[in-house]
N, C-alpha and C positions, 0 to 999 in steps of 0.2 A: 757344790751344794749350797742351796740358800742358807742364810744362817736364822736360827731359831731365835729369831728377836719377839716374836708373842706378839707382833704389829696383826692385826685382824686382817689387813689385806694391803697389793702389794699393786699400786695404781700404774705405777711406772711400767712395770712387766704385763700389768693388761691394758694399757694403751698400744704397745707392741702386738698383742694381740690381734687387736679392734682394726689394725693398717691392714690384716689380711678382707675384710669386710669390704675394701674401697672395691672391688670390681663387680659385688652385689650388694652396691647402694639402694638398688630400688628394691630387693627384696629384706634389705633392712630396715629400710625405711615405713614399707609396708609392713612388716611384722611388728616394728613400735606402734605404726597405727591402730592396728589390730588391741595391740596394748592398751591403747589410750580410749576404745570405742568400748573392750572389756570391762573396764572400771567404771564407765558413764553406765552401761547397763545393770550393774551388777545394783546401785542403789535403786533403778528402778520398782525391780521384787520387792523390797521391801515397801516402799511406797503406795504400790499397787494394794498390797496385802493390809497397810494402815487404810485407805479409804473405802476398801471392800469391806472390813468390819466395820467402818464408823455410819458408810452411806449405805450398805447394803444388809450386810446380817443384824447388827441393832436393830434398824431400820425395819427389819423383814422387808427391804423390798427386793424382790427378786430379778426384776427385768434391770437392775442396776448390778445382781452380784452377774449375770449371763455375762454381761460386757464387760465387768473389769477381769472374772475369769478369763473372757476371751484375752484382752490383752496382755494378762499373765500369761499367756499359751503365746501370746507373737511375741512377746520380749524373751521366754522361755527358747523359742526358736531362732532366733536373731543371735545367741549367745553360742548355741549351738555350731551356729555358721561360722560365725566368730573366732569360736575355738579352737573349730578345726581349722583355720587358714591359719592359726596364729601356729598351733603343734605343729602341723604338715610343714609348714615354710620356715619354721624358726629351725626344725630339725633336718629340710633341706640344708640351710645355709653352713650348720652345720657338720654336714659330711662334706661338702665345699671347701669348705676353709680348713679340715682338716686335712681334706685332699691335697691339694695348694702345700699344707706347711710338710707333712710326709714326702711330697716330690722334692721340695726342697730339703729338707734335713737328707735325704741320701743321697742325694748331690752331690752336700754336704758333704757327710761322708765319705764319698768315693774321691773326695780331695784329702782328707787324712794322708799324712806317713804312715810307711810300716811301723815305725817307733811309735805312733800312739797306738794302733791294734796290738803291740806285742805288750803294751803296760796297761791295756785297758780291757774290763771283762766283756766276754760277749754279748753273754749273757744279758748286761746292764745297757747295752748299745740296744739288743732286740729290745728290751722292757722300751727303753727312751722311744724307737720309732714306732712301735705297734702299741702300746696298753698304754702309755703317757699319752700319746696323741690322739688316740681313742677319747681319751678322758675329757680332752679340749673340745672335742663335740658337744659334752654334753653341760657345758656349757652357755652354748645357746639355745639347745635345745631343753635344759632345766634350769640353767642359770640366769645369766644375766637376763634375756625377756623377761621369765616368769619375776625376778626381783623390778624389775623394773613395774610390770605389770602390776606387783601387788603394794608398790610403793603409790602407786600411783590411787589404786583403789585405795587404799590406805587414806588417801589425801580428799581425796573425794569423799566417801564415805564422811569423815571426820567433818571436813564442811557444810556437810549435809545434815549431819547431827544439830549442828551447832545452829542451825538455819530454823530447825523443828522444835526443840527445846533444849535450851542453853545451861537450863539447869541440870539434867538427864546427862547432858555432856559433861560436863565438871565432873561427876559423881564419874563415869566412866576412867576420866583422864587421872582424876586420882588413883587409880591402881596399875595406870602407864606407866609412870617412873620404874617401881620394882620390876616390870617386864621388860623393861628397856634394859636397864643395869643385866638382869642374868642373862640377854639377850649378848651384848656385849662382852662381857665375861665367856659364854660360850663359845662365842666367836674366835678370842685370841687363844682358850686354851684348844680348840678342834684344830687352830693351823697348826701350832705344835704338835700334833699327835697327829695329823696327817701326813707331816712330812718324815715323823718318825713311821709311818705305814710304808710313804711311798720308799725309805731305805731299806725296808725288810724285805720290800714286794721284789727289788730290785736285789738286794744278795741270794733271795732264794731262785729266783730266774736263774743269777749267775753261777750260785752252783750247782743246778741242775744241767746246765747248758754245760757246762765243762767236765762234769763226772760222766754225763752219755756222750759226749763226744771223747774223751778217755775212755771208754769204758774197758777194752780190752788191754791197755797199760795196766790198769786199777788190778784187775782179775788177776795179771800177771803176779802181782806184788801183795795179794792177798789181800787188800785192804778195805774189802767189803765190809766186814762190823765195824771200822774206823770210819767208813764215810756216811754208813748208817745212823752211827750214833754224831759224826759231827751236822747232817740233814735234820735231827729230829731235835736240836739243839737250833737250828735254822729256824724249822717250824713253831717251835716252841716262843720264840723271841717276835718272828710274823704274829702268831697266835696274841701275846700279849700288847702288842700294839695295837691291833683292832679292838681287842678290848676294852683298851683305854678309850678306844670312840665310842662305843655301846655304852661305858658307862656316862658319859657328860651327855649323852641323846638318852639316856635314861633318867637322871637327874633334869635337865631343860624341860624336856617335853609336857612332864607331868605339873612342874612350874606353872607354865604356858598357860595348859588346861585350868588349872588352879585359878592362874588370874581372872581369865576369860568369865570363871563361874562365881566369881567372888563380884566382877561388874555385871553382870546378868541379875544377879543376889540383890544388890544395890539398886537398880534400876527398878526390881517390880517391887523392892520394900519401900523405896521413895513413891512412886508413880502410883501405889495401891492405898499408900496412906494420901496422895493427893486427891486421888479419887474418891476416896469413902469418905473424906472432909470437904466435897461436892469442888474442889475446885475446877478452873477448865479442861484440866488434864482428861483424855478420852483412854478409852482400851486399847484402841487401835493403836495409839503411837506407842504405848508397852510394849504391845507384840512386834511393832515396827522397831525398835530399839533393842530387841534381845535377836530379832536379824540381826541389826547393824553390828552390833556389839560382835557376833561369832565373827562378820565380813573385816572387823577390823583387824580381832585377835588372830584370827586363822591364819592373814597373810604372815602375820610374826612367825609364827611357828614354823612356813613354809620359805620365808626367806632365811630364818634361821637352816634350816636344813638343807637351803638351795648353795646356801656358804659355803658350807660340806664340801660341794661338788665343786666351786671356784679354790677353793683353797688346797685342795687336791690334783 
């Protein structure tokens, strides 16, 4: 068992990983792509949405809001296309690679001694190749992509701010830090309460697996309310680990949210008192900035949560 050092993540053990990827490089590489075309699109919306209120609905001119509508409708579409080659193919590669590492681990296995099957629970062997390996799908198909993807928007986004109004940006970034910090904090304490999940998930397999494959010994020996009450003591112990993850995604989340609205707050109390002081500041980049603003904090929240699924 790994040891519960509170490291956030465990780079060594997922480059080990990432070697099963080498014989679907090109639909790896492809799925980053897809990554990297998501992110460029994603600030377009907003954009679009700034120059349709500055040149169109101020404006009233209508034959200018038809066309940037339309182009909101092909960038809307583009995204769509996007996303689904990015889901469909990221969570191909992932039944792939988990296919690949299951043929191997029972190999594996079937090179064992009898001296390790007679010291080792079954139970915790079935968890390891079926629901462990499970897990490693989703991976790519919720993990590392979509973190990559939203780092990525992340980065874009932020450059794109800073390109529009630098001041808007600052005002933003000052409430980064505090998001960052509980962002990291969440992190090291969810791998410690994952791994105490994945040992509960693993004793209750193993003693289910070996009470129904005993079961007619058990019956012999009367020992029904003894394994009753030692299961419900099982449960009991499962049950309190997962709770300890509901509560740190109950505490983050709402964090999260908190900051996201506290720079949104900031953005139209700055930008409305530029306004009504006739500076250059327009309506449009408001509204374009409290987009931006959700496209940057949302990824937080989602790669926070995508960790979940790597660290597990």
């Amino acid at each position: 068992m790994a040891s519960k050092t509170g490291n956030a993540f465990d780079f060594s053990l997922f480059k080990r990983l990432l070697k099963y990827t080498n014989p679907y490089k090109v639909t790896f590489y492809f799925v980053a792509f897809t990554a990297v075309l998501l992110s460029l699109l994603a600030v377009l919306r907003p954009y679009l949405t700034k120059i349709t209120i500055n040149d169109s609905i101020v404006p009233k001119d209508n034959d200018n809001l038809i066309l940037y509508v339309s182009l909101m409708l092909g960038v809307l579409i583009l995204e769509v296309i996007f996303q689904f080659c990015f889901i469909y193919f990221a969570n191909w590669l992932g039944q792939e690679v988990i296919r690949d590492i299951r043929v191997n681990l029972f190999d594996h296995m079937l090179q064992f001694k009898k001296q390790y099957y007679d010291q080792s629970a079954v139970g915790r062997l079935v968890t390891r190749a079926v629901s462990d390996i499970e897990t490693i799908a989703s991976i790519f198909s919720q993990g590392l992509f979509m973190i990559i993807s939203d780092l990525l928007k992340m980065l874009v986004v932020l450059v794109f701010m800073f390109f529009q109004d630098w001041k808007l940006t600052f005002l933003v970034l000052a409430v980064m830090p505090f998001i960052l910090y509980a962002t990291r904090v969440f992190q090291q304490k969810m791998k410690i309460a994952f791994e105490e999940v994945r040992t509960q998930v693993s004793n209750l397999n193993s003693f289910v697996q070996e009470r129904i494959t005993g079961m007619k010994i058990l019956q012999i020996f009367g020992r029904e309310d003894v394994e009753y009450e030692r299961f419900k003591e099982i449960n009991h112990k499962h049950k309190k680990a997962w709770i300890k993850t509901v509560w740190y995604n109950s505490i983050f989340f709402p964090i999260a949210e908190m900051s996201s609205s506290i720079a949104i707050g900031l953005v139209v109390w700055f930008g409305g008192l530029q306004i009504t002081n006739g500076d250059t500041l327009d309506l449009g980049i408001i509204v374009m900035f409290i987009q931006l603003i959700q496209m940057l904090f949302r990824p937080l929240r989602q790669i926070a949560d995508k960790f979940n699924t790597l660290q597990m």
